[in-house]
C-alpha positions in Angstrom: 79.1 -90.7 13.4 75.7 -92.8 13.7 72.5 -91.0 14.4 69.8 -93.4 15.6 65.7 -91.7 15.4 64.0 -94.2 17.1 60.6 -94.8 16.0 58.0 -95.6 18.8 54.9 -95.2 16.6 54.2 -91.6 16.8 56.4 -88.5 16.1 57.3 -86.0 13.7 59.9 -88.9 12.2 60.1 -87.3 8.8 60.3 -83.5 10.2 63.1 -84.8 12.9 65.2 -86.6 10.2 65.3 -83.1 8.0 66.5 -81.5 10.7 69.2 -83.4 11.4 69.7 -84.2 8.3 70.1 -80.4 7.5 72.4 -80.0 10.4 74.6 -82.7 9.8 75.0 -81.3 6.1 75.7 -77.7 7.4 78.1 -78.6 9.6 80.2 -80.8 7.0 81.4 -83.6 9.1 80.8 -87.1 7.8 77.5 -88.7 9.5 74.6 -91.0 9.1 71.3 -90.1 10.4 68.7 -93.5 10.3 65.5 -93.7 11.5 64.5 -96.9 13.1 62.7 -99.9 15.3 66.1 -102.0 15.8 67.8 -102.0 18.9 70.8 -103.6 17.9 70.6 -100.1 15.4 70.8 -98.2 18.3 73.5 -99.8 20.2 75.4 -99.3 17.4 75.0 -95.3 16.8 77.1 -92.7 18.9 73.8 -90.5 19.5 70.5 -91.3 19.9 67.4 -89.3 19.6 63.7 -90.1 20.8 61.1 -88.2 19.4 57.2 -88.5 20.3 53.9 -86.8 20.3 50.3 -87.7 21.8 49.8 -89.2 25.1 52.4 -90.7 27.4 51.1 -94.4 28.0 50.8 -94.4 24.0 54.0 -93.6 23.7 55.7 -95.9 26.4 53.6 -99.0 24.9 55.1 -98.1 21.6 58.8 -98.2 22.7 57.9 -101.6 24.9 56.3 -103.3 21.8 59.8 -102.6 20.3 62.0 -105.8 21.1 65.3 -105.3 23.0 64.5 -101.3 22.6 64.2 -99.8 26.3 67.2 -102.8 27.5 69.5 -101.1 24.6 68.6 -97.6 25.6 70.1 -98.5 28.8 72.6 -99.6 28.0 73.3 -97.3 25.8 72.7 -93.8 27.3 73.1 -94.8 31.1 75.7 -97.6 30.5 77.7 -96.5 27.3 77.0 -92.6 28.3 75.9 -91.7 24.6 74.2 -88.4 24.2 70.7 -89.0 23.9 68.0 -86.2 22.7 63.8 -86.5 23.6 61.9 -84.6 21.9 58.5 -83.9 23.0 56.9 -86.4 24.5 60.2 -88.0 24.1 61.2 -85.9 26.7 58.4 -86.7 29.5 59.3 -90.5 28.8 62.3 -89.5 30.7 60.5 -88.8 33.9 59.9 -91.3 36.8 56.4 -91.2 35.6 53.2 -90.0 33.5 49.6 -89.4 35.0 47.6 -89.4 31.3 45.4 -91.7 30.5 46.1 -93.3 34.5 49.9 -94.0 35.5 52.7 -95.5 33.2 56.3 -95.3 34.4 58.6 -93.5 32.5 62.7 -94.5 31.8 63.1 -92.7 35.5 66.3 -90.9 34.2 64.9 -87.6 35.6 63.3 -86.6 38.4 59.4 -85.9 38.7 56.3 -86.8 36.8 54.2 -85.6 33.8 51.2 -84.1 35.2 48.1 -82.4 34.0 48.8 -78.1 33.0 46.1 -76.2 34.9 47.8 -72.8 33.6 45.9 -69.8 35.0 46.0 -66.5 34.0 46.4 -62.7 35.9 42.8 -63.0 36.7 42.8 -66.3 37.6 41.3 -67.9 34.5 41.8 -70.4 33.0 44.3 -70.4 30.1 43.8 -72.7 26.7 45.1 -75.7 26.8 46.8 -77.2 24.9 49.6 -74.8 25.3 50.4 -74.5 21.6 52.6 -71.9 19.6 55.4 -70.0 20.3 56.9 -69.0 23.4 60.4 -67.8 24.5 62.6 -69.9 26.6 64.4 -68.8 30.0 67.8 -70.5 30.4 68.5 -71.7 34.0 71.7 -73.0 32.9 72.7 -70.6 29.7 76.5 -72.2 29.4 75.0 -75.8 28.8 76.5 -77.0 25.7 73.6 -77.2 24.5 72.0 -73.8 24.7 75.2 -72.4 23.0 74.5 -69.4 20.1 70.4 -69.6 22.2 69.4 -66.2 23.4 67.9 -65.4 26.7 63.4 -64.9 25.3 64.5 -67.0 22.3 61.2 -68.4 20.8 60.2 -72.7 20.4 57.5 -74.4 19.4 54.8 -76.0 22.4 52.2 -78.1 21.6 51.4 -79.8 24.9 48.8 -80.2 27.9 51.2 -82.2 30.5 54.3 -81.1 32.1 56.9 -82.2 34.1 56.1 -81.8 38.2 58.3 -82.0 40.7 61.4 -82.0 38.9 65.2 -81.7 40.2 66.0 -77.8 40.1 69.7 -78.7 39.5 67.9 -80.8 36.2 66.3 -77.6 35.0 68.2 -76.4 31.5 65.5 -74.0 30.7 61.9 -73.2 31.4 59.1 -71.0 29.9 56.1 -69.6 31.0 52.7 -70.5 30.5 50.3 -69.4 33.0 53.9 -70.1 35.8 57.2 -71.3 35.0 57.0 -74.8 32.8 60.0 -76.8 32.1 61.3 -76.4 28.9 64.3 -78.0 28.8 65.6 -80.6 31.2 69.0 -82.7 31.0 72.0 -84.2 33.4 75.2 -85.6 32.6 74.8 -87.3 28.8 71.2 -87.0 28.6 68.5 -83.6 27.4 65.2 -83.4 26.7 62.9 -80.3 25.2 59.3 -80.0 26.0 59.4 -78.3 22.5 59.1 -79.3 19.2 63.3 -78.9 18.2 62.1 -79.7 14.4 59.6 -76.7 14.1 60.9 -74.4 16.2 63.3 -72.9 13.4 67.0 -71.8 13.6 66.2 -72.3 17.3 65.8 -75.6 17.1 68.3 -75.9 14.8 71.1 -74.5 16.4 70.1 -77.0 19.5 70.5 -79.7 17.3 73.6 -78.7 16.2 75.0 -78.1 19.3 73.7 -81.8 20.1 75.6 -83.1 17.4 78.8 -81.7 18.8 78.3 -82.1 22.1 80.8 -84.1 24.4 79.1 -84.5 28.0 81.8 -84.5 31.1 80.4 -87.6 32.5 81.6 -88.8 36.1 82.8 -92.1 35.8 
């Protein structure tokens, strides 16, 4: 099995590929985990991760100044069907759209946009933002594959002041709550995202990347 990180200039690279690195040696099956700028790299690996942190457009010009990169992402995860994994801001790049720093489109494999948090609290106030630390995850869809061995209030890492907005319900893996209901986790056929940081968020995140590694997605043809 080839793991492809791909590298769009800003993410917890090293963190990510310890992860999966530990995984991958914990669960004893034979597999290389790469990070890297090359599409033909990624074309070539049976899973695909995209990690990111910072703002969205930064982000999205990254993976653009990457040649071939978003063209062999389609092909592979919506053509080929390869499980792919966004972390972070990873994740929102999956939306339809991001509204920091003015409006950037995203891959569009999910629904909704990445909007500004205005969390509020019991009284009304205003909550901190960024929303960073830890806070425990409710599972929409607890028999994903994914979410396998994750307990209902189970606790991952945030760091983040933009969300996903208007999203598909039937999308919606898992959410948490941060002055309302904030999307946690979001995924459809071979594709899932976490708002969270997988790498810090400990044997939580762990056993999510695990369960990525074994995952096989039904896929309609």
């Amino acid at each position: 099995m080839r793991i492809a990180i791909i590298d769009p200039g800003s993410g917890n690279l090293a963190s990510v590929l310890r992860a999966l690195e530990r995984v991958v040696a914990e669960s004893g099956r034979p597999a290389q985990v790469a990070v890297t700028t090359e599409a033909a790299e990624v074309r070539a690996a049976d899973r695909i991760v995209l990690p990111g942190q910072g703002a969205f457009a930064a982000c999205r010009r990254g993976l653009d100044a990457l040649p071939g990169m978003v063209d062999a992402l389609q092909d592979s995860v919506l053509g080929a069907k390869k499980p792919f994994l966004g972390i972070c801001v990873g994740m929102q790049l999956m939306a339809e759209r991001g509204l920091e720093h003015g409006t950037t489109p995203g891959l569009g494999w999910i629904a909704g946009e990445i909007a500004p948090m205005d969390p509020r609290g019991p009284d009304g106030s205003a909550l901190p933002l960024p929303q960073m630390g830890w806070n425990g995850l409710d599972l929409a869809q607890p028999s994903h594959p994914l979410l396998a061995g994750v307990s209902p209030g189970a606790h991952a890492y945030f760091v983040h002041s933009y969300a996903l907005s208007g999203g598909d319900p039937a999308q919606l893996l898992a959410s948490t709550g941060y002055g309302g209901p904030v999307a946690a986790i979001v995924g459809r056929d071979n594709l899932a995202g976490t708002q969270f940081h997988v790498e810090k968020s400990s044997l939580v995140g762990l056993r999510i990347l695990a369960n990525f590694l074994s995952w096989t997605p039904e896929v309609a043809a």
